[in-house]
N, C-alpha and C positions, 0 to 999 in steps of 0.2 A: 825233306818235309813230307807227311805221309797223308795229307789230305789228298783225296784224289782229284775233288774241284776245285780251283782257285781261279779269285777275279784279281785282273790289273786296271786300274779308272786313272785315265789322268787326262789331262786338257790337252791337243794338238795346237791348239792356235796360240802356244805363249804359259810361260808356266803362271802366270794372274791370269788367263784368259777361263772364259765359264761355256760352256755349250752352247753354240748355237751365236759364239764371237764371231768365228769364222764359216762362209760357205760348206753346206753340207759334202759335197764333193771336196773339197781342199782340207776338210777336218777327216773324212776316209783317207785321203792319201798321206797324209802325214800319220794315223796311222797305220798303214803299210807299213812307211820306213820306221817306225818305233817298232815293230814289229820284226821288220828285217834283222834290227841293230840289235834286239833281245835274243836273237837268235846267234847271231854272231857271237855275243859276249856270252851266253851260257851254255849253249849248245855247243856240241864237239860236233865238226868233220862229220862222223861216221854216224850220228845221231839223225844225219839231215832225212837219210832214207826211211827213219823208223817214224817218223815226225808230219803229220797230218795237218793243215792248217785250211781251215773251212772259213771261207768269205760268203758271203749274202747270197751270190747270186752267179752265175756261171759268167757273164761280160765282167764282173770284179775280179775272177780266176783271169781271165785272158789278161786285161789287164797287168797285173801282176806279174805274168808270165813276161811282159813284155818290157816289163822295168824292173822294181828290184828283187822281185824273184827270179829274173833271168838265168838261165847258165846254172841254178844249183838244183840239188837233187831232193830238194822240197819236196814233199807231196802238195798239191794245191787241188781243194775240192771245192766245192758248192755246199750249201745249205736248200735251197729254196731255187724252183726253177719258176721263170714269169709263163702266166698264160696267156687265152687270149681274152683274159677279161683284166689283164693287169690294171686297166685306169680305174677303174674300179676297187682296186685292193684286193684281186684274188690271184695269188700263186699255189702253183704246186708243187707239194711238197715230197721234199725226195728220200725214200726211206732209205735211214742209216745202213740199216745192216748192210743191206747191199752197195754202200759204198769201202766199208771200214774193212780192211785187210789183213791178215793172222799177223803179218809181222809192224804191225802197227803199235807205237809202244806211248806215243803225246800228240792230243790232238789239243791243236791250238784255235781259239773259235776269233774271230775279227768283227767287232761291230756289230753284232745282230740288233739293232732296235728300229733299222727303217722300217720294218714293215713289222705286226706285230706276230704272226706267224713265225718268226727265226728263232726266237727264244724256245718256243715251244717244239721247234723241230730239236735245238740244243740239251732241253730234258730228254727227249728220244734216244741219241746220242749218248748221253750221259748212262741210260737204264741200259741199253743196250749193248754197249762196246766199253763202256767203264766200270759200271757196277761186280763187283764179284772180281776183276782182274787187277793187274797191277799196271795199271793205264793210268794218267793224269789229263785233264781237262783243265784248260786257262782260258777267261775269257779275257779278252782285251779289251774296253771302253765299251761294254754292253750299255751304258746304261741304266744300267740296271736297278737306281735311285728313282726311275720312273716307277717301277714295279714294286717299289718297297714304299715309296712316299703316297699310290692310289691314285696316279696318275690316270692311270686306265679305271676309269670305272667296273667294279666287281658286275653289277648288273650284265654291262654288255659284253667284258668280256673275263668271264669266268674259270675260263683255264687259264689265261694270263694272271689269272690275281692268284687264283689256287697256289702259283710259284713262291708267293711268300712263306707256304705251309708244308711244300713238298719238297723244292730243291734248293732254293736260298737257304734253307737254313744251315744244308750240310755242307755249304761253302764256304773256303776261306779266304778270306779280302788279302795280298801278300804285299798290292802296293796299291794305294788310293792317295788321289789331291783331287777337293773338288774346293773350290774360289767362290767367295762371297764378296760381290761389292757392295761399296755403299760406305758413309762415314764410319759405320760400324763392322767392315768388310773382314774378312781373315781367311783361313781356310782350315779345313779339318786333313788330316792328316793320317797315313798309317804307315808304318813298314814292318814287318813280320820280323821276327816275334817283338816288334814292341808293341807298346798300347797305342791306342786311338789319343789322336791329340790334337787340339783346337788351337790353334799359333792366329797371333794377333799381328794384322802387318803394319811394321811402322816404316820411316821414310828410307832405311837403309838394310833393314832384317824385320826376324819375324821372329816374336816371343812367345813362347805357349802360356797359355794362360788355363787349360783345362785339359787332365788327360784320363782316361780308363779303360776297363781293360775293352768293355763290349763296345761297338759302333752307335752313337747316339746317331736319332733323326736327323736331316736338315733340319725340319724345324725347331729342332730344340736346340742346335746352334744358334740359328741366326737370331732366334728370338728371348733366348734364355743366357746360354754362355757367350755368346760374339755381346747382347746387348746389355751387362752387366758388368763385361770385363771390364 
């Protein structure tokens, strides 16, 4: 595949589970170990050294080091370091360049949406150490439906929203599940190269009921295709 960004979205807490099912701590570790297990299954051995993977914050690195990144030859970086105005919402941020390495060939990003700063250090990274090279960037459970649905108000924060115009676009979605409850519940669906697909769940499987080729909104699922099917 020749896209150089790609996102992976899927639920930690249960394949029907939605965001925010499960404790915020317990939905990052689960995925870690999705993380762990994607590496295992596509990556080769010899790939691990070339292979970058950036968490939120440098105690998420240690972490990691201590469970299931242990013992391999990962790279495991930071994005974002706390100050000392963290309760407040101020981190600083750590410039790419000087972490990203010549023989660095995929970096893998983890979570970036606790804080709204990770995303934007992520475009850095992207212009920086991916653009122009033959580098790939994947992000894993960004989020990133926050930033496309206007979660974040444009007003306040304006490089946040600017992302729908700048970097979302030239990215490709390789594997997304996001879960709709409710009588009318389903979930939308992707896997590379197929289409985008709206599957309706019934008591034993799940019927598509809508598919094409581009990513519709949430809300034009939940309130168009989920409530008409």
């Amino acid at each position: 595949m020749g896209t150089l960004l790609q996102e992976i979205e899927f639920p930690t807490s249960g394949l029907a589970s939605v965001p925010g099912d499960g404790e915020g701590a317990t939905e990052m570790t689960g995925s870690i170990n999705m993380i762990r297990e994607f590496c295992d299954r596509l990556l080769s051995p010899e790939k691990a050294r070339t292979t970058r993977i950036f968490f939120p914050e440098a105690n998420e690195v240690k972490y990691a080091q201590k469970t299931v990144f242990g013992g391999t030859y990962f790279k495991l970086d930071y994005l974002t370091k706390p100050s000392l105005f963290e309760d407040f919402g101020f981190f600083e941020r750590v410039k790419m360049a000087d972490r990203v390495k010549t023989e660095d060939e995929l970096f893998l990003v983890a979570y970036p949406y606790f804080n709204v700063n990770e995303m934007l250090v992520v475009e850095e990274l992207y212009k920086e150490a991916v653009v122009n090279t033959d580098r790939k960037l994947i992000i894993f459970n960004g989020e990133l439906d926050r930033i496309r649905s206007g979660y974040y108000p444009k007003f306040f924060y304006p490089k946040l929203a600017a992302l729908t115009e700048t970097l979302l676009p030239k990215m490709e979605t390789v594997y997304y599940i996001h879960n709709f409850k409710g009588q009318k519940g389903g979930v939308l669906f992707r896997c590379y190269p197929g289409p985008w697909q709206v599957l309706r769940r019934t008591r034993n499987r799940c019927i598509c009921v809508h598919q094409q080729e581009t990513m519709p909104s949430l809300k034009e699922v939940a309130l168009n295709i989920l409530a008409s099917a």
